[in-house]
N, C-alpha and C positions, 0 to 999 in steps of 0.2 A: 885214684888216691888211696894211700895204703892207710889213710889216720880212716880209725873206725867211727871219731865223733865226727865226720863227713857226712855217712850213712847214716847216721842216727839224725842227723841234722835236716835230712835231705825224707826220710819218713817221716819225723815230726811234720816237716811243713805238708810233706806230701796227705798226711791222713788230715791237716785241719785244713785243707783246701777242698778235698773233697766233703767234709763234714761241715763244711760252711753252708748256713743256710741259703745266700744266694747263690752258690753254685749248685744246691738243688731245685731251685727256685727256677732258675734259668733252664737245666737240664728238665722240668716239669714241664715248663712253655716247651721245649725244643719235643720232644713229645710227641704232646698234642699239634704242633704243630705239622710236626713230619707224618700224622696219621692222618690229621683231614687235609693236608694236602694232596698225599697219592691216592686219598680216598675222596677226592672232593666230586666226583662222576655219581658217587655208588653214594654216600650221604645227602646228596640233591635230590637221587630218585627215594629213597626212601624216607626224606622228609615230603617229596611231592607225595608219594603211598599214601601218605597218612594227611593227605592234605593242609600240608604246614607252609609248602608255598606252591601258589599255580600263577604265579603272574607273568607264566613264559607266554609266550602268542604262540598258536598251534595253527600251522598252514596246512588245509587239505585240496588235494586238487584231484577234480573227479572226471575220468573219459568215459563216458557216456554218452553215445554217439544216437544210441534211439532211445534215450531221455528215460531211462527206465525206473532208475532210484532216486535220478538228483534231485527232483521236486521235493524228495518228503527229508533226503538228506542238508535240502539248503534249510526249510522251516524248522528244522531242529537244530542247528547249528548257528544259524543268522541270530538266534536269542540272543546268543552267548558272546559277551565281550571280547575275552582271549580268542575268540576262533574268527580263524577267515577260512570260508570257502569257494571255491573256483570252477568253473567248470572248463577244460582246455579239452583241444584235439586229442594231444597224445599225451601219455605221462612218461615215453621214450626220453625226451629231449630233457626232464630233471631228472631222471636219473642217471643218464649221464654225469651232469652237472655235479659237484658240491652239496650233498644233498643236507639242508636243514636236520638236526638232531633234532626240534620239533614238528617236525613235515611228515604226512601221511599222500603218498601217491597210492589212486583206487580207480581202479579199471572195472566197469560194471557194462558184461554182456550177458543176452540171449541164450539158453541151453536146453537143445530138445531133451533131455533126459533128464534137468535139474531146474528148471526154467530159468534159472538166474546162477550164473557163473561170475565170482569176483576176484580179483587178485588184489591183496595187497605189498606195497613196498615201504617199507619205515628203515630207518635206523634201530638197533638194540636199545635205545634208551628212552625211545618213547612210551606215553604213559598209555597205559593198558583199558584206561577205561575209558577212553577214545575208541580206539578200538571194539570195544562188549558192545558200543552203544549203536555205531557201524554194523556191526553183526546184523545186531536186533533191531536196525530199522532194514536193511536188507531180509531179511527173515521176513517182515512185517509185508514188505513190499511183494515177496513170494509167495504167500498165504493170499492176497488178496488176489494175484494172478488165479492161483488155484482155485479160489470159491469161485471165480464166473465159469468156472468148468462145472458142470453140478453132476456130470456122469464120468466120477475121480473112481479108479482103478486100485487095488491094494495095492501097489505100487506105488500112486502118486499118495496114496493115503500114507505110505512111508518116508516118502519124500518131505509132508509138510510136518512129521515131527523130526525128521533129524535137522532142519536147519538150511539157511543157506552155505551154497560149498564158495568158500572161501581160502585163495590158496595165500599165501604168509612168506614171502620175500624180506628176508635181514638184512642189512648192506652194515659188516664192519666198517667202522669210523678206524682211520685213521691217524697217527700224530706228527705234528709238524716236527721234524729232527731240529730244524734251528733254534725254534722256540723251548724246547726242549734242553737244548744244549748251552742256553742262555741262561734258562732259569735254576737248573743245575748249577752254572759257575755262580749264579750270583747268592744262591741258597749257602753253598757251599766258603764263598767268601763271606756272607754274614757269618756263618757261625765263625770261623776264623777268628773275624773281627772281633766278635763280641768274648770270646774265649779269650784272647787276648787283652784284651782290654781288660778282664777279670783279672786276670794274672798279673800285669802290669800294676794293678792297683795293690793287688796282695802282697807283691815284692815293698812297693812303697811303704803301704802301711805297716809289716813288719818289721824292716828295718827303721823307721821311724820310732817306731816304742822298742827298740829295742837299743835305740839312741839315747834319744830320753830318759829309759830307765837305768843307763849306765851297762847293761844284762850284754851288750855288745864287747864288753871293753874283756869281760870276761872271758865272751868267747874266744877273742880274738889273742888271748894268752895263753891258749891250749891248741890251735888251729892258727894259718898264716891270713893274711888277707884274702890272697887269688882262692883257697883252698872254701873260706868265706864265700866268698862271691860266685865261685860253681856252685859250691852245696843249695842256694835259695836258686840259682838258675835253674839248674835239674830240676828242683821236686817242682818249678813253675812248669820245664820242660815235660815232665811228666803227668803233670794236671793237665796240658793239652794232650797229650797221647792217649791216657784215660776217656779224655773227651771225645775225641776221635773215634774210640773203640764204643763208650756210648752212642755217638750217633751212626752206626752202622745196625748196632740192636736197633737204633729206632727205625730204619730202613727196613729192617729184616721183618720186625715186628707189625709195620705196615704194610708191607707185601705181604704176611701171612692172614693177615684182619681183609686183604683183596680180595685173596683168596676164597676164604671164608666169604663174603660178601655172595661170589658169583658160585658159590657150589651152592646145591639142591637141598642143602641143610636151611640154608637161608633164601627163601623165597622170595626174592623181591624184584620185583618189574623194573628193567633197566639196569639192573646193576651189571656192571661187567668185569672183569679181572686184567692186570696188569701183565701184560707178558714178560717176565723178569729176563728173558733171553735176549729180548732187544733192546733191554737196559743195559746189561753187561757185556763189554767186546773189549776188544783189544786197548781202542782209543779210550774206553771209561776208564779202567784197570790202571793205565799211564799217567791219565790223570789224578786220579786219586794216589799212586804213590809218587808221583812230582809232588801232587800238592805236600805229603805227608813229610816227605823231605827236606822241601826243603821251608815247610810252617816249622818244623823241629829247631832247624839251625838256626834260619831269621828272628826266631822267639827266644830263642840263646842269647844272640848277638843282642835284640831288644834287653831280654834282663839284665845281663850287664851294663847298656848303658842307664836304666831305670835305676839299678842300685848303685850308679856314682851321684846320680841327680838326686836320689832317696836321701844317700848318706848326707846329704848339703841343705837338708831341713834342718828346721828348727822344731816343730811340733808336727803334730798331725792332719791341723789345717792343710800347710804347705807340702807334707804328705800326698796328700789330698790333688792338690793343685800340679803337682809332680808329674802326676802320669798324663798331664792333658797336651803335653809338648810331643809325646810319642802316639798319643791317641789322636791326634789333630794330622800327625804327621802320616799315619794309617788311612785315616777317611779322606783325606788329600790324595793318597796314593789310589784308594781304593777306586773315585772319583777318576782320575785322570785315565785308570783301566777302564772303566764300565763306557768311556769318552770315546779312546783309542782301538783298543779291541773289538771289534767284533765280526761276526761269521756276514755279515752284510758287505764287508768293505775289507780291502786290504790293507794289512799294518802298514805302517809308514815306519820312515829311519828314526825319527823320535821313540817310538815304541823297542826298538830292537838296540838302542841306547841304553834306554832304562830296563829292560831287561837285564840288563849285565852285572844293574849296581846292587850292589845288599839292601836286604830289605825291598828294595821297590823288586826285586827278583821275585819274590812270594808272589806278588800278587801277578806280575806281565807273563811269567813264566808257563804256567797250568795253564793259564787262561789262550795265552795264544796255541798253547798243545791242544787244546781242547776244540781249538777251531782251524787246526790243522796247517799253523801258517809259524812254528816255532821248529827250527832247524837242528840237528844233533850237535854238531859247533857252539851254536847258541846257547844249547842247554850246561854244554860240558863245561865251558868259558863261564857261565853266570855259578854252574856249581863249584869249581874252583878256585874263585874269587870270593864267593858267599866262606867256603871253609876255612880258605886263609886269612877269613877276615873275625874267625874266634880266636886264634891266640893273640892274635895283635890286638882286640878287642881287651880281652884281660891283662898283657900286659899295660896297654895304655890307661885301665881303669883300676889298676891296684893302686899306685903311690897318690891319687887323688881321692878315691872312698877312705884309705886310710888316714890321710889329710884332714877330710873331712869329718870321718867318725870321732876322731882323737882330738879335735883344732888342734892338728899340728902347725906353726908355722913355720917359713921359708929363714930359719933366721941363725942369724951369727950368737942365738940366746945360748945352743946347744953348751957351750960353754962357761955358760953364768949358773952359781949355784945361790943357796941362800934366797937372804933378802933381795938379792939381785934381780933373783929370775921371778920374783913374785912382782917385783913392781915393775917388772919389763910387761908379766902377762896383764896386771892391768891395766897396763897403759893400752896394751894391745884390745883387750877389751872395749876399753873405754872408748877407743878411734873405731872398732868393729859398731858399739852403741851410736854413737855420733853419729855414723855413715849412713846406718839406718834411719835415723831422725831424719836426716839431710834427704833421703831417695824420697820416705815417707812427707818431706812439706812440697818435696818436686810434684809429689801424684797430685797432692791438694789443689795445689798453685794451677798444675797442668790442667784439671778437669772442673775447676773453676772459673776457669778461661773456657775449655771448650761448652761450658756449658753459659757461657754467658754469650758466647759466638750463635752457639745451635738456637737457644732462646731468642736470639734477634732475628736471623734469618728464618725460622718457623716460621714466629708470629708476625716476620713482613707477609711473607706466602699466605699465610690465614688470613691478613687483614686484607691482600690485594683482591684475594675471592668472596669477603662479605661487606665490602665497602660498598656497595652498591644496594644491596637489599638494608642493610642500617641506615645508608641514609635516607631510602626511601619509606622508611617507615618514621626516623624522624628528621620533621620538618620544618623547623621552629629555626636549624641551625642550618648553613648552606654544609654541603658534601667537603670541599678543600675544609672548610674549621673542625667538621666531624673526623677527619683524616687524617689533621696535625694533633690535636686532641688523643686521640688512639696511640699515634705516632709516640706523643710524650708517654703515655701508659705504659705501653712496650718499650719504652727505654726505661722507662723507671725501674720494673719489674724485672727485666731482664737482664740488668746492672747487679740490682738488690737481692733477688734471690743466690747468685754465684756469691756475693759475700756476708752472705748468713752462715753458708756454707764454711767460706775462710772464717769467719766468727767464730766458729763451735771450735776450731783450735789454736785458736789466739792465748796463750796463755793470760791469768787473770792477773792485774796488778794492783795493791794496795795501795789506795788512794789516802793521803795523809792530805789532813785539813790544815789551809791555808791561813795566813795571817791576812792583814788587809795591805799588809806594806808589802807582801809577797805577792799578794794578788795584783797590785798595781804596778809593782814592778816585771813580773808575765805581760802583762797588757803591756806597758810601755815597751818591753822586748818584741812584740808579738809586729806593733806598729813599727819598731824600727826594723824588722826585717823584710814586713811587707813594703816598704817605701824604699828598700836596699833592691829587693827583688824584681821591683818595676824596671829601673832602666837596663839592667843585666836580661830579662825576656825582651826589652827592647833591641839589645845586643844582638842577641840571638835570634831574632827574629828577623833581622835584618841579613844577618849571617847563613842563614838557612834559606831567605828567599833566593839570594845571590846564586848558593852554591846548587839550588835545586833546578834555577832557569837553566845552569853553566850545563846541567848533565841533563835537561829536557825535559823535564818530570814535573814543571810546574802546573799543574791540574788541580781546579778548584774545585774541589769535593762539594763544596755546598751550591755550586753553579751546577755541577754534573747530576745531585739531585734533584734539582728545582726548587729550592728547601723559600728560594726568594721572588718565584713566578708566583706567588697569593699576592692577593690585593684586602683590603680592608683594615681597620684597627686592631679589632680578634684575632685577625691572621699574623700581626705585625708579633702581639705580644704572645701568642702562643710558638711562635718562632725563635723569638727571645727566651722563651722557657726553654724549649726543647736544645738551642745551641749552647745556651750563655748558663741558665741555671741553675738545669736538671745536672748537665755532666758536671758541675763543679761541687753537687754535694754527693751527686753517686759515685763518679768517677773518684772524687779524694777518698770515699770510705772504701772501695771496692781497692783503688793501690796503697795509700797510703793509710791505711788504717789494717786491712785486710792483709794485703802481700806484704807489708815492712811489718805487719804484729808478728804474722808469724815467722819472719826471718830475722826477729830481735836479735835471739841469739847468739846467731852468726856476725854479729858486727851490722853496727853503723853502714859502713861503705857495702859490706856486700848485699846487707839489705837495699839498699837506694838503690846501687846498679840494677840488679835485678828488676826489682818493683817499677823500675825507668823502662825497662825493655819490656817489661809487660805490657806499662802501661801506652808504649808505642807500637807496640803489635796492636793490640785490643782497636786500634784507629784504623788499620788493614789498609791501609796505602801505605806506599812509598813516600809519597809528596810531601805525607804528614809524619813520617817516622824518624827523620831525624829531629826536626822542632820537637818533638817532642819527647826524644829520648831526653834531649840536651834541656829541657823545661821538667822534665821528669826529675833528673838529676837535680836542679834547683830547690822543687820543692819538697823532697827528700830530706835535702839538707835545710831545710827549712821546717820541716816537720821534725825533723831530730834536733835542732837548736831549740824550739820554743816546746814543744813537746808537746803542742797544740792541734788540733785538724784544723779550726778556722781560721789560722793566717792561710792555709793551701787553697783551701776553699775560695776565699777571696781573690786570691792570685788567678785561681781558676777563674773565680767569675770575669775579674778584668780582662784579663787576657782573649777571652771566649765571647764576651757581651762589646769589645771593643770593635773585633769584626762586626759584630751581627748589627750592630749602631752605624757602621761605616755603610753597610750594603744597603740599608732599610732607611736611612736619610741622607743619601748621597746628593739627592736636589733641595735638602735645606742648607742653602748656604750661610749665612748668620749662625743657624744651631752648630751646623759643623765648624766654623772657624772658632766657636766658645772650644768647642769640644777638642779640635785639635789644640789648640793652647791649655786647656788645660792639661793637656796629656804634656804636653813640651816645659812644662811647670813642675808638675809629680817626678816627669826625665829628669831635670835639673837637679833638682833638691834631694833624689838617692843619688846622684852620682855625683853630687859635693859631699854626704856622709858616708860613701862608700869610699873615697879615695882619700878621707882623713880617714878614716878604720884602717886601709891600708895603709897608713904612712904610721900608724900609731903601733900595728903591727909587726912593720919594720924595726922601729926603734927600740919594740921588745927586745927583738932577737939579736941584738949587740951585746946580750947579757951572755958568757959561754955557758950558763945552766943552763940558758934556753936552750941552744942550741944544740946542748947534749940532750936535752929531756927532748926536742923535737925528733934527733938522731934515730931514738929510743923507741920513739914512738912510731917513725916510719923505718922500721927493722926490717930490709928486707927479706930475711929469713923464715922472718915468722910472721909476714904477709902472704909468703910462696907456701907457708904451711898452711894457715888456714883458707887461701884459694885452693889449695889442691885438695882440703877435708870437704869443702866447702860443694865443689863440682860436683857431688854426689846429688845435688840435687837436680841439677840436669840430666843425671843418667836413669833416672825413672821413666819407665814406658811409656806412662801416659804423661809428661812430659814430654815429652818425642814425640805421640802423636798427634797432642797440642800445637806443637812447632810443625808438622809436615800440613798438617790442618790451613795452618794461618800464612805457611808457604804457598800454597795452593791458592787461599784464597785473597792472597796477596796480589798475584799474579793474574786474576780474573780479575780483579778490581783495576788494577792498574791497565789492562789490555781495555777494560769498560768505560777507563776515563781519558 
């Protein structure tokens, strides 16, 4: 780029990335970390030195074939917790073997010239004072040979102050290459990760306040968009190159502190050195520049798409929340590597697939070179796809950050000046505000359903597992009454809490005080709708059994849970609670007080529908979801006429206490035939005042104002408009996962009954 304010753009960010306190923060941990890692051999022995940990077991095994030391060597040893000791044939057969980096093999013979000759065999990192102590009971064991000689020669007299001769076997440890090769990739993909993910967030956040502060609008009228959108890429590009070259110092910096460790400056038992020759080869080198390669382009390609998603905030929350689509999309990626890849097993055509693609290339790439199973094709193909895939990257994310930075929109305004184009943009506004409200009552709606779902199924799972200890502690009441009793609890509560929830955003409405003749006339309204309402769920109820036997689905929910296998009085009416009572004051406040408060707004109609389909999801059968969409829809419109909750409530109760009365006195015959005529009485008398309402209706509309104001009123124009502002409320996430939730568990229920 020839513009100089690129460069200047591109140091700005670059010096406050790395002056940022958590990119020192991070580079402090990476550190320390990369130092007691390569040094974690040489820091164990020289906190064992100082006695900070001994809680390793130290294995000695002794060949000592004419018993000469092991007696005094077991009673000093056998004390000791951490120590086992052995006495075997040979100590041949472990050293061959694998030998323990805590293990001591000692070989104790006979020596006409030293009376006692020993060898020992260890690893370099065992502890030394093991060993002094072996010395000196061997020493000990020699001296005592010596005194039953009492005519001791200056010779042997030299003999018992130099010591026993003791000869000193090291056995280099060696390192597993694969484990090795593993923890390399995976060291080397953490920091990736997390470097990135720093970066990611830095892009967000700047462009963010620089949104916000308008400070963008400026830039971008001395500089173009794409020219924009490199400049934050680079200096992000740059912050990982930087990082790179840091952790190489920290590499260097720990193989030199190795070093140091195992030279003679630094004294310490066990410590040994790294041999950086067998670190570095051909295969390490390839690795490290594939990785470095192609983390450069992939974290390109990443910041551009961060700064279209950046520019589409609103604050710095959402800032915030921005980078977690690319970060999710990382540790997914990085996951399905650490799965796929490894020097264990061979890659499969899954793995040599996503190899190819951008981004998932970072991470398949190195990793499968590194274990020797990624092919020059491979590599060449995934790199010329990864490069072609930055300008097509920036062209496709210029005319949308600009979009976005600017609210530009798609529109025929370009033309409109004046007053025109001011009340175009807030309109445009207003339906952006609206759309928001609308997503925003879908998440309410959405996660007050799922959390009235989660709350029911818990606390069934918790009560199925302490039903048995409650009842048997108490026993005043039988177990089936203690268990419907619970049962009503957990419906209560688990109704009630989700609309506490819809509560806190129900907008508040000012209640204006009643006359007595207004009050009476609500009542007298309230009655004539409940007594309208009767035979129309009669209707309907009829209508839905028909068409549910016709498609096979007829399954009696309250048969399927045995809600009617209790026997006794207590059981009858705490039955009657839980079916007829409880859901007719939770159930109306949780949809229709709850879901239609907060969808007031929105219309009448679109509230009902909605709160209807809620309120027949929330049943999670099939059997019962149409009855009760089409009863939903009723008492909607019953709750919007009288503008009441207890005509719904009642409706509920009848409707709900009407079954549970039918199942629970099916062999009182006298009560039932009261009870049936009564209901075939209530039928009659709303649908002789429902069908003069209809005809009185009718006769309205012979008026043509009526019929124009009806026209008017069902506009379909501006029905299609507020459905289509309206759907926004279904397009929220958790709305969606509420519905895939109650699909699923729709589907169980229904396969259950």
């Amino acid at each position: 780029m020839k513009n100089s304010k690129v460069g200047a753009i591109v140091k700005n960010e670059l010096e406050k990335s790395i002056k940022n306190k958590w990119f020192v923060i991070l580079n402090l941990l990476l550190l320390i970390v990369t130092i007691v890692g390569l040094n974690f051999g040489n820091i164990k022995a020289l906190l064992k030195r100082n006695n900070v940990d001994l809680s390793s077991k130290m294995e000695i095994y002794v060949e000592d074939i004419e018993n000469i030391a092991y007696t005094e060597l077991a009673k000093e040893f056998l004390e000791q917790e951490n120590v086992t000791i052995q006495k075997v044939d040979s100590i041949e057969k472990y050293k061959n073997e694998s030998l323990s980096k805590d293990a001591i093999l000692l070989k104790v013979e006979k020596s006409k010239t030293e009376y006692i000759k020993a060898s020992i065999i260890t690893k370099e990192t065992v502890l030394s004072s093991y060993l002094e102590k072996i010395e000196k009971i061997l020493t000990s064991v020699k001296d005592k040979m010596l005194s039953e000689n009492k005519n001791l020669t200056k010779e042997e007299i030299e003999i018992i102050k130099s010591g026993a001769s003791i000869d000193r076997v090291i056995l280099s440890e060696t390192i597993d290459t694969s484990e090795s090769t593993t923890l390399g990739q995976l060291f080397t993909t953490y920091i990736i990760f997390f470097v990135l993910l720093l970066c990611l967030n830095k892009i967000a956040n700047t462009i963010s306040q620089e949104k916000m502060s308008k400070s963008i609008e400026y830039i971008l009228t001395s500089i173009n968009t794409k020219e924009y959108i490199v400049s934050k890429v680079i200096s992000m590009c740059l912050t990982v190159v930087i990082q790179f070259v840091f952790m190489i110092t920290y590499l260097v910096i720990a193989l030199m502190i190795s070093s140091l460790f195992s030279s003679a400056a630094i004294n310490i038992e066990g410590a040994n050195s790294i041999d950086i020759s067998s670190m570095i080869s051909l295969k390490t080198i390839g690795y490290l520049v594939l990785t470095f390669v192609f983390m450069c382009i992939t974290t390109f390609i990443q910041g551009v798409i961060q700064s279209v998603m950046s520019a589409k905030t609103t604050n710095i929350q959402e800032a915030g929340n921005a980078t977690v689509f690319l970060v999710t999309l990382n540790l997914i990626l990085y996951t399905v590597v650490t799965a796929l890849v490894s020097p264990l097993k061979t890659v499969g055509i899954i793995s040599y697939i996503l190899s190819v693609i951008p981004i998932a290339s970072m991470y398949f790439i190195p990793s499968m070179f590194l274990i020797g199973q990624a092919n020059i094709i491979q590599v060449i193909i995934a790199l010329v796809i990864l490069i072609a895939s930055v300008p097509l990257s920036l062209i496709l994310a210029e005319k949308p950050f600009k979009n976005a930075i600017l609210d530009y929109t798609n529109k025929k305004n370009k033309k409109i000046d004046g007053i025109e184009k001011i009340i175009a943009t807030r309109e445009y506004q207003e339906r952006m505000i609206n759309r928001k409200e609308s997503s925003k009552k879908g998440l309410i709606i959405g996660f007050s359903v799922i959390l009235l779902i989660i709350l029911q199924v818990v606390s069934g799972l918790i009560l199925s597992v302490f039903i048995e200890p409650i009842s048997q502690k108490i026993t005043f009441i039988s177990r089936d009454n203690i268990y419907l009793v619970l049962m009503c609890v957990i419906f209560a509560l688990s109704v009630y809490l989700p609309y506490l929830l819809l509560k806190a955003y129900i907008p508040k409405e000012h209640k204006e005080e009643k006359t007595k003749e207004e009050k009476k006339e609500s009542i007298i309204k309230c009655v004539k709708y409940i007594v309208l309402s009767i035979p129309i769920m009669s209707v309907i109820q009829m209508i839905c059994s028909f068409a549910v036997e016709k498609i096979g689905l007829g399954s009696d929910v309250t048969d399927a849970l045995g809600l009617f296998n209790y026997s006794g009085k207590l059981a009858s009416v705490l039955i009657f609670v839980q079916i007829a009572i409880l859901p007719a004051i939770f159930e109306e406040l949780f949809i229709r007080k709850g879901v239609m408060g907060i969808l007031k707004d929105k219309g009448a109609i679109f509230a009902t529908i909605v709160s209807s389909i809620v309120f027949a999801t929330i049943h999670l059968n099939i059997s019962q979801f149409m009855f009760a969409f089409l009863v939903g829809i009723l008492f909607g419109i019953v709750r919007t006429k009288t503008g009441k909750m207890y005509p719904t409530m009642i409706l509920h109760l009848i409707n709900n206490g009407f079954a549970v009365i039918q199942a629970l006195f099916y062999d009182k015959i006298v009560f039932m035939d009261i009870f049936t005529y009564s209901v075939i009485a209530v039928n009659a008398v709303g649908f002789c005042i429902l069908i003069y309402m209809l005809y009185k209706k009718v006769m309205e509309l012979k008026d043509k104002e009526s019929i124009k104001a009806l026209k008017e009123k069902l506009d379909y124009r501006k029905i299609k408009l507020d459905i289509t502002e309206n759907m926004f409320v279904f397009k929220d996430y958790t709305f969606m996962v509420c519905a895939l939730l109650c699909a699923i568990l729709f589907t169980a229920v229904e396969r259950m009954l």
